[in-house]
N, C-alpha and C positions, 0 to 999 in steps of 0.2 A: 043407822046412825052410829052403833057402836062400832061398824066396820069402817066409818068414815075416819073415826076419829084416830082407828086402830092404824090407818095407814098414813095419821098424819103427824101422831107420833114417831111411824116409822122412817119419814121421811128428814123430821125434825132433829132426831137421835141421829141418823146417818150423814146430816150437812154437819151439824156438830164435832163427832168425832169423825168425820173428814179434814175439816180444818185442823183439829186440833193435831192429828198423823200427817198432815200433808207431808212431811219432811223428814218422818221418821217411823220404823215400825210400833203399831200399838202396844206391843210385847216388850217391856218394862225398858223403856227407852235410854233409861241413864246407864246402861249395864250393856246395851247391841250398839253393834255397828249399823248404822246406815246404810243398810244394803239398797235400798233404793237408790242412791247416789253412786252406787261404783262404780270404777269404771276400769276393767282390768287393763292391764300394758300388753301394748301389741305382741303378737307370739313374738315374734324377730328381735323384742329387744330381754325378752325371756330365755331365748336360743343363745344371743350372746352373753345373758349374765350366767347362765348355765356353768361357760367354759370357766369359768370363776369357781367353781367346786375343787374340794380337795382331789376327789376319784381323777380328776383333770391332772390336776399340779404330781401328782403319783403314777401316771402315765410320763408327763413329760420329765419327772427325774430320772424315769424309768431308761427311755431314748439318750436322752445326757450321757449315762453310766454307759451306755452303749455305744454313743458315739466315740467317749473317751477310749473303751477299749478296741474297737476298731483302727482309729490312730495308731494306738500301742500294738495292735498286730502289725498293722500298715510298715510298722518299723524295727519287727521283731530281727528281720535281714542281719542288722545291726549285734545281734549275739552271735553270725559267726565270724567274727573278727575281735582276736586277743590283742593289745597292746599296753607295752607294759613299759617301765624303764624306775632308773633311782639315779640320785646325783649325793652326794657325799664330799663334806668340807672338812677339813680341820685342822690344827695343831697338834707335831708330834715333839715332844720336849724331852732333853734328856740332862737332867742332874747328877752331878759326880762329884765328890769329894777327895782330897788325899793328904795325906799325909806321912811323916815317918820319921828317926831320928832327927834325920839333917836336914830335913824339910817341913818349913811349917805350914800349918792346913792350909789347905785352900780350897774353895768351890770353883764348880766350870759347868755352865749350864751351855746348851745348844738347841736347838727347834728346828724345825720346818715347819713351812705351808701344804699342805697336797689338797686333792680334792681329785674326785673321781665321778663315771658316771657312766652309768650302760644301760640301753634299751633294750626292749624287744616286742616283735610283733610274728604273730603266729594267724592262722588260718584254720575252722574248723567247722565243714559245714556236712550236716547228715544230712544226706541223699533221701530218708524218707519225710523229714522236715520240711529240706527244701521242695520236693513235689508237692507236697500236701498246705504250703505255705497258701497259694489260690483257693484251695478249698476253704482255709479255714478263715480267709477275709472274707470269701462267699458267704458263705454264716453266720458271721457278725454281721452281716448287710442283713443279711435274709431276717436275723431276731430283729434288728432293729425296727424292720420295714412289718414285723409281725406283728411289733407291738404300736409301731401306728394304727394298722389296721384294727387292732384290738380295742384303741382309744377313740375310732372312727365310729368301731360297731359301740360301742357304750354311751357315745352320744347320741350318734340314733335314735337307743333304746331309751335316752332321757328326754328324748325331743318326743317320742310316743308316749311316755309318762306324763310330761307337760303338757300333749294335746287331749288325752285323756282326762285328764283335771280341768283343764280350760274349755272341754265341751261342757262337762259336770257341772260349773260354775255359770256357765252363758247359761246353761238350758233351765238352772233352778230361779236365777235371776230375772231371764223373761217370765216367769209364772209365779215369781214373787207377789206382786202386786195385783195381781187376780185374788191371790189365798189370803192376802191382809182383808182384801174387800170381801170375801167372803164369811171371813172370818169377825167382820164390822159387821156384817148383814147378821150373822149366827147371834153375836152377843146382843145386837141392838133388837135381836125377836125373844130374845131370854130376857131381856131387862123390860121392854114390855106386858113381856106374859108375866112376869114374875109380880108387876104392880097390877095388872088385870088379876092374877091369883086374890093378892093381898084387898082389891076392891070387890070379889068375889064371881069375877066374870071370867073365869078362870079354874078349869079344877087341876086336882096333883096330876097327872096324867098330859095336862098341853104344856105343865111345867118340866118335869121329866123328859119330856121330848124335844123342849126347846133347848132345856140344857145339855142333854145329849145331843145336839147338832153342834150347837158351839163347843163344847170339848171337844168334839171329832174336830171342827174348823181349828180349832188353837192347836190341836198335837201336829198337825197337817200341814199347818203355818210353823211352827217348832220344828218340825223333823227337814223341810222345804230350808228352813234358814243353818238349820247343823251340816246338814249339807253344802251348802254354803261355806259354810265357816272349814270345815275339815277339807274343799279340796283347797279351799282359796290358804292354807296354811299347809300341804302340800303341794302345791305350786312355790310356796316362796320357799320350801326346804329345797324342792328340784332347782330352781331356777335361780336359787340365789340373790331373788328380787324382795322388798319388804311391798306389801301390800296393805296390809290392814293390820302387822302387825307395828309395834312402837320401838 
């Protein structure tokens, strides 16, 4: 009889708090996320918010500066040829006075216009500059096209960081709701035994042990959702995606 009743409490206890978690974790619900409900963002739209990172935007100023100075070599030619010249206006005035016994003062002013102007152009090219001018556009080409590749292999490495976290997160997710139920099954055989204790059908010894099962269930259920939480917030620092955070 007691066995009957024992398993219809436990039945009773489990549709209960079934209903009442259907929507959310048992585990102080106004404070977690919903991990039963999530749904992460396909990798592909993770890969493109990726290239949204700064490590990204410090590659491509990187190239910019690069292609800038490529140009600027592409046109260095341009330094061996001097051309020079100056043009020159003005007025040249000449004031004079005179005077002397039998003549009274007088002024006598006079000017010109001139204006002048000469050029020059000169020629001056080093024989080891000009050989070496191909090599050193080569160069500029070569860093620029290294530092693509650099920006190449670095995304890569954050698309394997982000597949790394988004295996983490699918795989604790699928076995979420196993360790909730498990962890319903742990407390609702403690909370049981705990009032079979207090009715005396019950000694310390099946209480101790029911309560050691559901602590194991609850750290298990705990550790399964931190898990959770820490890749799926490495994920949005990789990918630049908000997922669970606000």
């Amino acid at each position: 009889m007691n066995l009957l009743l024992k398993r219809a409490f436990l039945l009773l206890y489990l549709v209960t708090v079934g209903l009442l978690l259907k929507a959310q974790s048992v585990m102080d619900p106004t404070d977690m996320v919903d991990f039963t409900k999530l749904k992460l963002p396909p990798l592909e739209t993770l890969y493109q918010n990726a290239k949204q990172s700064p490590g990204v935007e410090m590659y491509e100023a990187k190239m910019e500066a690069q292609a800038n100075q490529l140009i600027t070599e592409k046109r260095s030619w341009l330094k061996y040829f001097r051309v020079g010249g100056s043009w020159q206006y003005g007025n040249i005035a000449i004031n004079s006075a005179f005077t002397n016994e039998y003549t009274p003062l007088f002024y006598q002013s006079s000017g010109v216009t001139q204006s002048s102007y000469y050029g020059t152009a000169g020629v001056n090219i080093p024989l080891d500059d000009l050989f070496d001018r191909g090599n050193k556009i080569k160069r500029q080409k070569m860093e620029q096209r290294f530092t693509q590749l650099e920006l190449d292999k670095w995304l890569d490495e954050q698309r394997i960081r982000i597949v790394n976290s988004y295996t983490k997160v699918k795989t604790a997710l699928s076995t979420l709701k196993k360790k909730i139920e498990d962890y319903n099954i742990a407390l609702a055989n403690y909370k049981m035994t705990e009032n079979e204790f207090k009715s005396g059908n019950a000694n310390i010894s099946d209480l101790n042990t029911a309560k050691k099962l559901e602590t194991e269930a609850y750290e298990i259920l705990k550790t399964n959702e931190s898990i959770i939480t820490n890749e799926i917030l490495t994920l949005e620092i990789l990918s630049k995606t908000k997922i669970i955070s606000q």
